[in-house]
N, C-alpha and C positions, 0 to 999 in steps of 0.2 A: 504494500500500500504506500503512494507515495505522498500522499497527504501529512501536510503538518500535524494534523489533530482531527478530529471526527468531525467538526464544526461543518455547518452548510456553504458559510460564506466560503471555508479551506476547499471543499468540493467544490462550488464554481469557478473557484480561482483556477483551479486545476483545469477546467473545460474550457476558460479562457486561453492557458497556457499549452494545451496538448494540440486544440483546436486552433489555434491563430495562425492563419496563413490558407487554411481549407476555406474557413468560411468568416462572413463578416461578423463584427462583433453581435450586430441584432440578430442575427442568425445563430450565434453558439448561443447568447440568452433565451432565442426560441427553443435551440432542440434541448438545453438543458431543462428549461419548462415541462416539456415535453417529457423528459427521460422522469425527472421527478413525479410527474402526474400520474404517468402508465406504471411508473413501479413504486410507490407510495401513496397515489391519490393527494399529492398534493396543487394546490391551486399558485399561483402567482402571489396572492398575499400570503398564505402562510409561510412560503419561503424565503421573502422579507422579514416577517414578522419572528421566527425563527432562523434567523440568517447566522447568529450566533452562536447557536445552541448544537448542543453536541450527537451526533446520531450514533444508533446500538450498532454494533457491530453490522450483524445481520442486514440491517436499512444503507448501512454504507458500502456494502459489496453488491446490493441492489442498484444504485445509482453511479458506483462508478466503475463495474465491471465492462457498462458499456463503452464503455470510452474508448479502449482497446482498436474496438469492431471501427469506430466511426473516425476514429484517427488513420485509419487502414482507407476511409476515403466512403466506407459503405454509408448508404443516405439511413438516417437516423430511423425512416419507416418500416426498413428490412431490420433494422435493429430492434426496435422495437415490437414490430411482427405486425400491427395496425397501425391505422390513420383513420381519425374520426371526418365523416363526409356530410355536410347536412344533418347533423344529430345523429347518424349511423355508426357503427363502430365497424368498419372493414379491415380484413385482414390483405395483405400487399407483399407479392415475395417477388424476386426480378422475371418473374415469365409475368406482369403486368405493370403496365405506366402507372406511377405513383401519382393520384389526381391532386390536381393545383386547382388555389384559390378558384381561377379564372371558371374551371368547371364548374366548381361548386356555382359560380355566379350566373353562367347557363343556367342553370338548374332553377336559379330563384327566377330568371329572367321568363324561361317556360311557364311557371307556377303563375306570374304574376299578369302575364298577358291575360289571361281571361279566360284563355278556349279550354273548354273539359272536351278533351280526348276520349273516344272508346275501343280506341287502337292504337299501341305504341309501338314502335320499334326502333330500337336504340342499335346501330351500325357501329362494331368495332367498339364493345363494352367492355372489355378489358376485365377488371376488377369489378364492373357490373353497378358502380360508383352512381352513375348517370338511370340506368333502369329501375336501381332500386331507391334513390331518391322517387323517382318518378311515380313510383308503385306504392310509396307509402303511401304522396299527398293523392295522387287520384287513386282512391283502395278501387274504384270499380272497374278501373280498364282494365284491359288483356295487355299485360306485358310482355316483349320479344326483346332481348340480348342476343346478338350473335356479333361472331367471332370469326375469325380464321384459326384462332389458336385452340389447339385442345386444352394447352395448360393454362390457358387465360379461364376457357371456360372452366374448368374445375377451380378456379380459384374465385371464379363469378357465382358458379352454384353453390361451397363454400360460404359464402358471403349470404347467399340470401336464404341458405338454411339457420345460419345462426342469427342472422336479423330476421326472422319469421313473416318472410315476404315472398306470396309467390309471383317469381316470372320465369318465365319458358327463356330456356337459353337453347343457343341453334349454333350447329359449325358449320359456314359457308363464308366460301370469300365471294364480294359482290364484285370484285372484278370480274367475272365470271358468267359470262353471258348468258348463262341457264338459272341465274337466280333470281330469284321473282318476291318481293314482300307479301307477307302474309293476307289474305284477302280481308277486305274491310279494315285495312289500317287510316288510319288519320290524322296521325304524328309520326313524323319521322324526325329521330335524331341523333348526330354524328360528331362525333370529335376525331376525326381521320389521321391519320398518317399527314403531316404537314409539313416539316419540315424539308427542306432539299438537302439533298445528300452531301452536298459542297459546303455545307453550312457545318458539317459534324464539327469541326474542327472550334466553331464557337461554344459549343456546351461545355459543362464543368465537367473534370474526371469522372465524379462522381455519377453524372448522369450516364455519358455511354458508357462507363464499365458495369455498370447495375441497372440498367434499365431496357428493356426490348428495343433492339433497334425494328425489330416490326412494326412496333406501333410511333415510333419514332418518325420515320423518315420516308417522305412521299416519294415514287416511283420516279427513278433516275430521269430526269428530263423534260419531265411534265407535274410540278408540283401541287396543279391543278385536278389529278386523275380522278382522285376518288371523291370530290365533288362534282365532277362532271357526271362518271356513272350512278352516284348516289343520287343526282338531281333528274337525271333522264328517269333512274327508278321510279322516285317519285311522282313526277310529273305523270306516270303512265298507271301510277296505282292507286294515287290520293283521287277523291273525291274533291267536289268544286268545295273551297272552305279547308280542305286539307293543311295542316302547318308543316314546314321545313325548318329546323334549326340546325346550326350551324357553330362549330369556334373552330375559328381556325388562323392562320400567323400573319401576322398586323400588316406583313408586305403584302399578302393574296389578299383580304377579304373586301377588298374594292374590287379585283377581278372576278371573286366567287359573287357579287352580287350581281355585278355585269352579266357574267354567263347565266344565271338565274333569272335575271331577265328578258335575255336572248331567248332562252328558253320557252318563256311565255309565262312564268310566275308574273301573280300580282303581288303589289305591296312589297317588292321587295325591299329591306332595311339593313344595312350595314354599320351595327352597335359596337360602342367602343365600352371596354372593358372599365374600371372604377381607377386602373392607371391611365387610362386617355390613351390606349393603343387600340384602332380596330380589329375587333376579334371575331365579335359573333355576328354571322347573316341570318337572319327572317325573312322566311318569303310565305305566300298563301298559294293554296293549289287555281 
């Protein structure tokens, strides 16, 4: 143990000190947040409020065993084994993209529009993050997760056996010119493969060594693919009034709404995220 004393504040010093250079200082304060909450229950004030006080042995190989894992570069969700999603508690292992804020904010942004859906289907669910919010707030629709991954989906159906929600999860890739949505859908929704593959080189260690490049990085040369296929999908299976939602990387989503309505969508809208990046497109069928 390389801590001075069992003290809280001597453990976050330590996370400061092992941590510095990986990530930014708000960022060691989150994921030590984070490590203390999943493995003590504790909140942000009592770690203040006790920042001094000394922890039992036991509680202190709890909190700083992780350090090890995350100083090695691994993202603190694999370490901790979940990430809370929209009041969810999901579990996250590297065969699925670890969901960021920006998701979660799709999610409210669906919720909030107005339209009750009685058919969903969520394209490239990954951890099932996006289906099973969905499935809580609307209990009556018919939920569709699919995939191309087997181990995505077992880590999708995982998720929403222990969050006691049901949705149908499916393995198909919609590149795939035989794939067809589920009949009577009326929401479709995607967080695709976006990034361009010339771009790797911008992400942190941590992301490409632990994270799918599957679900990463949109198909060599065409960054736009699986908004193209996913919007012809829809377009041929939504109903008039049908919703399209969309997040995708702040440099496309002026072109995903263009192509959207090239297309023939109405209402298409191209929303900018709570950091002022365009992220998410809306269109109606």
């Amino acid at each position: 143990m390389r801590t001075t004393d069992n003290r809280v504040i001597s453990v976050l010093e330590q996370y400061r000190h092992q941590l510095k250079g990986l990530y930014g200082e708000d960022e060691v304060k989150a994921i030590a947040r984070a490590v203390f909450h999943q493995r003590l229950g504790w909140d942000p004030a009592r770690m203040e409020v006790q920042k001094l006080d000394s922890l039992h042995e036991s509680d202190l190989l709890k909190v700083y065993l992780p350090l090890k894992r995350l100083r090695a570069g691994e993202p603190v969700q694999h370490v901790l084994g979940t990430v809370r999603f929209h009041g969810l508690t999901l579990c996250v292992t590297p065969d699925v993209l670890i969901p960021r804020p920006e998701t979660e904010e799709l999610v409210e942004r669906i919720i909030a529009n107005g339209f009750i859906p009685n058919r969903i289907v969520d394209i490239g669910t990954g951890s099932g993050c996006i289906a099973l919010a969905l499935k809580q707030h609307f209990t009556r629709a018919e939920v569709t997760g699919i995939d191309v991954s087997k181990a995505a989906l077992a880590v999708a159906t995982g998720n929403g056996e222990s969050c006691g929600l049901h949705v149908e999860w499916g393995l198909a890739d919609v590149l795939d010119e035989q794939y067809e949505l589920p009949s009577g859908t009326d929401l479709v929704v995607s967080n695709p493969p976006y990034i361009p593959i010339d771009e790797e080189h911008t992400l942190s260690h941590h992301v490409r060594a632990h994270e799918p490049s599957l679900a990463l990085f949109a198909p060599a040369g065409y960054p736009l693919a699986f908004y193209n296929t996913i919007g012809r999908l829809a377009l041929g299976s939504l109903a008039g009034g049908g919703q399209l939602w969309f997040e995708g990387h702040w440099k496309f989503a002026s072109q995903v709404g263009e192509l959207l309505a090239a297309m023939g969508f109405r209402e298409v809208e191209v929303i900018a995220d709570m950091s002022g990046n365009d992220r998410f497109i809306h269109a109606t069928r």
